[in-house]
C-alpha positions as CSV (number, residue, x, y, z in Angstrom):
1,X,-161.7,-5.6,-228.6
2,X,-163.6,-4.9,-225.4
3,X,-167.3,-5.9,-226.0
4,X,-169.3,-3.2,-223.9
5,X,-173.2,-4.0,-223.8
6,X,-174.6,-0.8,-222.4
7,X,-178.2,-1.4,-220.6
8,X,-180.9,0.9,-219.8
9,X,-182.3,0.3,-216.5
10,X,-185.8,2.5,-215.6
11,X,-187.3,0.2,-213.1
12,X,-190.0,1.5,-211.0
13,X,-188.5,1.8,-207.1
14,X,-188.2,-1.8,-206.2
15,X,-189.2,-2.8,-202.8
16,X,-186.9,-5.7,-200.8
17,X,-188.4,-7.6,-198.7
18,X,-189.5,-6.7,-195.7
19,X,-191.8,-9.1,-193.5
20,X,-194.4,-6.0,-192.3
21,X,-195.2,-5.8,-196.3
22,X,-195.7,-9.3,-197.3
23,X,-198.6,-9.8,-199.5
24,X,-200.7,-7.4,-197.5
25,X,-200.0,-10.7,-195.5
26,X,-202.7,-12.8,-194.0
27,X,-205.7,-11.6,-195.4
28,X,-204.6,-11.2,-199.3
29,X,-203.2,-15.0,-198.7
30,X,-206.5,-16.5,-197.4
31,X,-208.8,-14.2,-199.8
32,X,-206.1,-15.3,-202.9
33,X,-206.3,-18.5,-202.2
34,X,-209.9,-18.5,-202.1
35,X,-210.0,-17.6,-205.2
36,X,-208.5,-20.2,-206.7
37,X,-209.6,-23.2,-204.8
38,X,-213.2,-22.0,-203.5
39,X,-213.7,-20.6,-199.4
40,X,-214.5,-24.1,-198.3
41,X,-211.3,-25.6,-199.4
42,X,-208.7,-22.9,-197.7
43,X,-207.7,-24.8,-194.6
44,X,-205.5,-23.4,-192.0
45,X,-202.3,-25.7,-193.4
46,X,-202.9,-24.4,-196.4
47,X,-202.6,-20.5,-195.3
48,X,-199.8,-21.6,-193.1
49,X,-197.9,-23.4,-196.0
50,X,-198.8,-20.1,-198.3
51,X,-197.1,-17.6,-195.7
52,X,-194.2,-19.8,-195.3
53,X,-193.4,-19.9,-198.9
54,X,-193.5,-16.6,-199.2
55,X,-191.4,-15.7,-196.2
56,X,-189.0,-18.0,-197.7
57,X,-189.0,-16.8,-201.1
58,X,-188.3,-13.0,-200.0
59,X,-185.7,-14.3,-197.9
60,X,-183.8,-15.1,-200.9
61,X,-184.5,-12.0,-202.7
62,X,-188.1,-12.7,-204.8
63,X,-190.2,-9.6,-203.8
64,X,-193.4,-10.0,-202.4
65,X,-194.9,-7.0,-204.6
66,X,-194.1,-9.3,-207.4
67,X,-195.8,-12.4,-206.6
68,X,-199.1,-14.0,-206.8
69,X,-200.3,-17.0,-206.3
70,X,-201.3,-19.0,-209.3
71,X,-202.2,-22.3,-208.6
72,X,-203.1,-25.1,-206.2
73,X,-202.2,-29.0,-206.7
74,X,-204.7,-31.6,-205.7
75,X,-201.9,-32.6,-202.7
76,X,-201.7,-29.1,-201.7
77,X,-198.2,-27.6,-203.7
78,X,-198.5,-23.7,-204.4
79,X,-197.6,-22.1,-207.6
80,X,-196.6,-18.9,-207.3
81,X,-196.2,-16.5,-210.6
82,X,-193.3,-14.1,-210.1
83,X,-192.8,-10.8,-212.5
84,X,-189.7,-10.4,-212.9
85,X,-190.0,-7.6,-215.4
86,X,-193.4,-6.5,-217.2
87,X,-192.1,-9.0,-219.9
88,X,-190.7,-11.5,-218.0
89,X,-192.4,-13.8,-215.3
90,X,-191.9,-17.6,-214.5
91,X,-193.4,-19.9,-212.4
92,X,-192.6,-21.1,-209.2
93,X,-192.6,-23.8,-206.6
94,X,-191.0,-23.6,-203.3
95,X,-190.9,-26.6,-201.0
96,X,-188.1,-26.5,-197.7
97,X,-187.3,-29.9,-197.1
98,X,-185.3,-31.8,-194.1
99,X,-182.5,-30.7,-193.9
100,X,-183.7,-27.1,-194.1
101,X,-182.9,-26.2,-197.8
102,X,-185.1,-24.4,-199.9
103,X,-185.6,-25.6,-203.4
104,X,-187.3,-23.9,-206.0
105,X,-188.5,-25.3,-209.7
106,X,-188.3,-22.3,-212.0
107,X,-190.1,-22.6,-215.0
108,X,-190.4,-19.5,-217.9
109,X,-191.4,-20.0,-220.9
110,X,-189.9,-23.5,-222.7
111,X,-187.3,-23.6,-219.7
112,X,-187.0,-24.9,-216.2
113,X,-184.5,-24.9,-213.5
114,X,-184.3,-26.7,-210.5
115,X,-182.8,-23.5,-208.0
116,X,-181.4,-24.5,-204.1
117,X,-180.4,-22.5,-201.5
118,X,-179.1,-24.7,-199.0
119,X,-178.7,-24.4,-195.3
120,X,-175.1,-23.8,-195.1
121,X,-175.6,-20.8,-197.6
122,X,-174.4,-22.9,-200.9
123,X,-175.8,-22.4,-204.1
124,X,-177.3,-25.1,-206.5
125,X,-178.4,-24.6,-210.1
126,X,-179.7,-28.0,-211.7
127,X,-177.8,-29.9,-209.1
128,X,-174.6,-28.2,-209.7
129,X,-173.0,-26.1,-206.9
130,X,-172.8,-22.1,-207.9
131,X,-169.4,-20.6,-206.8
132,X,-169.8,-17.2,-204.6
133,X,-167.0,-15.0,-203.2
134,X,-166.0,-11.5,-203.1
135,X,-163.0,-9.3,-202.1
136,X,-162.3,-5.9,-200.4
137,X,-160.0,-4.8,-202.8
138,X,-160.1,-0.7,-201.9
139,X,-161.7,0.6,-198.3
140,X,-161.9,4.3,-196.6
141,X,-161.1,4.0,-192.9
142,X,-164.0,3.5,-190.9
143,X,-165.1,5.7,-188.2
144,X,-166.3,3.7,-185.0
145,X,-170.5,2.8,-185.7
146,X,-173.5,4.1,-184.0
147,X,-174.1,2.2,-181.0
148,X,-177.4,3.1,-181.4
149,X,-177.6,1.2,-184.5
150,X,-175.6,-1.8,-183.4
151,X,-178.4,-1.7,-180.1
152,X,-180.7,-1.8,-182.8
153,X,-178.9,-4.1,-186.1
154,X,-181.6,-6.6,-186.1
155,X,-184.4,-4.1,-186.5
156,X,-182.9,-2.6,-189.9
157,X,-184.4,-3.3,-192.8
158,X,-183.2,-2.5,-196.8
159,X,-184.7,-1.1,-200.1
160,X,-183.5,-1.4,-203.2
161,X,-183.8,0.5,-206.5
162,X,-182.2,1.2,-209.5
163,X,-182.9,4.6,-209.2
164,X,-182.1,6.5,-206.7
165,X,-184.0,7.1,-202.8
166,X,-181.9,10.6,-202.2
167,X,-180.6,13.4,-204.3
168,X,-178.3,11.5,-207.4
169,X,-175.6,14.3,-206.5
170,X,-175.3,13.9,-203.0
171,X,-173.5,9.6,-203.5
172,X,-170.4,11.5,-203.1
173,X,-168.9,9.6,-199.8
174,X,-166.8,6.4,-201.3
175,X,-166.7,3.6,-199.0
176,X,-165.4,0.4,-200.5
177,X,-164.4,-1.1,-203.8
178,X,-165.7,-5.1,-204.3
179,X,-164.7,-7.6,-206.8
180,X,-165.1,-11.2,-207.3
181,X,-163.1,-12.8,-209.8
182,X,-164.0,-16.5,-210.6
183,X,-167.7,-17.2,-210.1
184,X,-169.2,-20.8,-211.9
185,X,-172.7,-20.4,-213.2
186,X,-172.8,-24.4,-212.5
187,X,-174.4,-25.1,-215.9
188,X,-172.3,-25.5,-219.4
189,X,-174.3,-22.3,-221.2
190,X,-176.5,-20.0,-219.3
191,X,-178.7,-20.3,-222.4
192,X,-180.4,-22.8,-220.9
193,X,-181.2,-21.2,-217.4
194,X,-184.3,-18.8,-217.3
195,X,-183.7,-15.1,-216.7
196,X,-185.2,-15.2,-213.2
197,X,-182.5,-18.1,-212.2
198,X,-179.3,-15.9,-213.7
199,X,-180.9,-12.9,-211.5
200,X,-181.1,-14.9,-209.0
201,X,-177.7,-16.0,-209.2
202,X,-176.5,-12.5,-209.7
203,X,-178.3,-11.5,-206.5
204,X,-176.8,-14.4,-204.0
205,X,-173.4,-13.7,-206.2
206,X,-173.5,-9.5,-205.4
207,X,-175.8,-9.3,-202.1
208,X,-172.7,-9.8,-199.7
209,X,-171.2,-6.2,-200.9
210,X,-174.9,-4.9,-199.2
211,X,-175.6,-4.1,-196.0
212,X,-179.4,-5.5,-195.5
213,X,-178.5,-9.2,-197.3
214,X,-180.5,-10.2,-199.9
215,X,-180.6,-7.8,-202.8
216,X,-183.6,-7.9,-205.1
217,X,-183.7,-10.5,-207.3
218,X,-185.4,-7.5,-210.0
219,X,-183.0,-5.2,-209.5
220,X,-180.6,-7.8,-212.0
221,X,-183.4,-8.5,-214.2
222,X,-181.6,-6.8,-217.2
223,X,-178.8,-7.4,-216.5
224,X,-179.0,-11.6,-216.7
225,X,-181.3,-10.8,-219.7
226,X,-178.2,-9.0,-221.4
227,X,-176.2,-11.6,-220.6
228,X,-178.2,-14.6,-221.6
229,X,-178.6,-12.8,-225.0
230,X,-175.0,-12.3,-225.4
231,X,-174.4,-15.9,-225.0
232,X,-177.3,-16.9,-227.9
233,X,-174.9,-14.6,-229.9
234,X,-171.4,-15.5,-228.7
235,X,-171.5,-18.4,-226.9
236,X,-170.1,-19.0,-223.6
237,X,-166.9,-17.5,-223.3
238,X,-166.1,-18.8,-220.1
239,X,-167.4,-21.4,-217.1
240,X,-166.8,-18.1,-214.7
241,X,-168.0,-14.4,-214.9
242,X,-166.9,-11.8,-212.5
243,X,-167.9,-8.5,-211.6
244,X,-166.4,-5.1,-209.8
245,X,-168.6,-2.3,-207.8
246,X,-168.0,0.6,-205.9
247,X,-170.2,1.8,-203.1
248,X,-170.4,5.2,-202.1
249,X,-172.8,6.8,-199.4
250,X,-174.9,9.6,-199.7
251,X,-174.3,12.9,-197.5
252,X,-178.2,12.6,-196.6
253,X,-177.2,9.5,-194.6
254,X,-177.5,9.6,-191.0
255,X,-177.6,7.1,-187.8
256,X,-180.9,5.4,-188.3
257,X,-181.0,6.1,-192.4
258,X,-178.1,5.3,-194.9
259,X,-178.2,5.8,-198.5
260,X,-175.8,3.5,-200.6
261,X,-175.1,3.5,-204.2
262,X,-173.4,0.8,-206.1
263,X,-172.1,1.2,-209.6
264,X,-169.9,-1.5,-211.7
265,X,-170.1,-3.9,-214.2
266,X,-170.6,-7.5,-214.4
267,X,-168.2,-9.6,-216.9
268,X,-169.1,-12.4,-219.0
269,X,-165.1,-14.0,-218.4
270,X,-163.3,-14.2,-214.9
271,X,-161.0,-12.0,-214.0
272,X,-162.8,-8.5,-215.8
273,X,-161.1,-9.6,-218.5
274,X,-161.5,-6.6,-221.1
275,X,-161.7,-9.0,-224.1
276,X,-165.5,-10.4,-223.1
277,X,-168.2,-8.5,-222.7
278,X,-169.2,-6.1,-220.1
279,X,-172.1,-5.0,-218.8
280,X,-172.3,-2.1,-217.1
281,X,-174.7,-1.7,-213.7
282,X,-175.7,0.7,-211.2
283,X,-178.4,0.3,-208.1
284,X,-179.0,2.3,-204.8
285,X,-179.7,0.8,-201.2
286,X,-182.1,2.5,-198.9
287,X,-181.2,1.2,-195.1
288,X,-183.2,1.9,-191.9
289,X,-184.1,1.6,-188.6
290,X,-187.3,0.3,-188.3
């Protein structure tokens, strides 16, 4: 019997990241730190080490709305506290080392993972490489792009939300169908990952079916929790999950503003298979010239 977990998602407008937003930048940075360490001890590597974290945390999807600085170590390492959902935060330390990776140490609650995003785009979870891939499996013909907005491609920047930034009616314009059958968590049980790692694994897993990269990590917050909890109840069904979305534009969309909607499911076996569970999930894209 098909196991369909239905989830409620009413999060606030969720912000990606965008690098004109980012903490308020310089002067939040310096006066948070402050705070925490004293005036006299906030040293220009310190403030430079600060923005780069950041900047390379919202690169990979962790909004900058969402985090704060927590802590400072005696040798200088940042802790940064990230809100996942008003329930949910976790703790995080970001360090890019030589060969240009950035790696993360998660820690919520009891649990902590070791999360890298390497340089060649790989994925590791607790030292175990995290499958990715996607298909076209249903696409309207395109008509030939803006060359204003191909002038202009590195200049666009992307919102996300789960609700949506235009008229819900006006999504009407399909575009493409996306599915990815066999992806590998990289871990025997999700059970023991924290919620922030399985949303971020959701969001590097998803984020090639957008058009502005990186999807918010929050934007699958309920999502990985629904799927965690069905694991503490089921157990893991499968090594892979899979998922299937459709992306429409809205008829508001023009040149330098396009409106996208996603809607789909993730799958807690490969393949959609209908006998594991399903879990149901829609989010909007808000892309612009800016």
């Amino acid at each position: 019997m098909k196991k369909i977990i239905s989830i409620v998602l009413s999060i606030c407008m969720i912000l990606c990241a965008l690098p004109i937003q980012a903490f308020a930048k310089n002067l939040s940075i310096e006066e948070s730190l402050a705070n925490i360490v004293g005036k006299d001890l906030v040293t220009p590597r310190l403030i430079e080490k600060a923005k780069n974290d950041i900047d390379n945390l919202e690169s990979v999807g962790f909004e900058s709305n969402r985090l704060n600085i927590e802590k400072v170590s005696k040798s200088g390492e940042i802790t940064y506290k990230f809100r996942l959902t008003d329930e949910i935060e976790s703790r995080i330390t970001a360090i890019e080392d030589s060969q240009g990776s950035l790696v993360l140490n998660i820690y919520e609650g009891t649990k902590h993972n070791e999360l890298v995003y390497l340089s060649d785009g790989g994925l590791l979870v607790d030292g175990n490489r995290v499958e990715i891939s996607f298909e076209v499996i249903n696409e309207k013909k395109e008509v030939a792009q803006n060359t204003e907005c191909i002038a202009f491609a590195n200049a666009r920047y992307s919102q996300y939300s789960t609700s949506p930034f235009v008229s819900s009616s006006t999504y009407t314009d399909f575009i493409k169908s996306y599915k990815a059958n066999k992806n590998a968590w990289g871990v025997e049980t999700i059970v023991n990952l924290t919620a922030t790692v399985v949303a971020a694994i959701l969001s590097a897993s998803i984020s090639g079916i957008s058009v502005g990269g990186s999807i918010a990590i929050s934007i699958f917050a309920y999502t990985a929790s629904a799927m965690i909890n069905y694991v503490y109840i089921y157990g893991m069904e499968d090594a892979y999950w899979s998922y299937e979305f459709d992306k429409y534009e809205s008829t508001e969309s023009w040149s330098l503003e396009r409106h996208y909607k996603y809607t789909g499911a993730c799958y807690s076996r490969r393949n959609q298979d209908p006998n594991g569970a399903k879990f149901p999930h829609t989010f909007y894209e808000f892309n612009f010239f800016s």
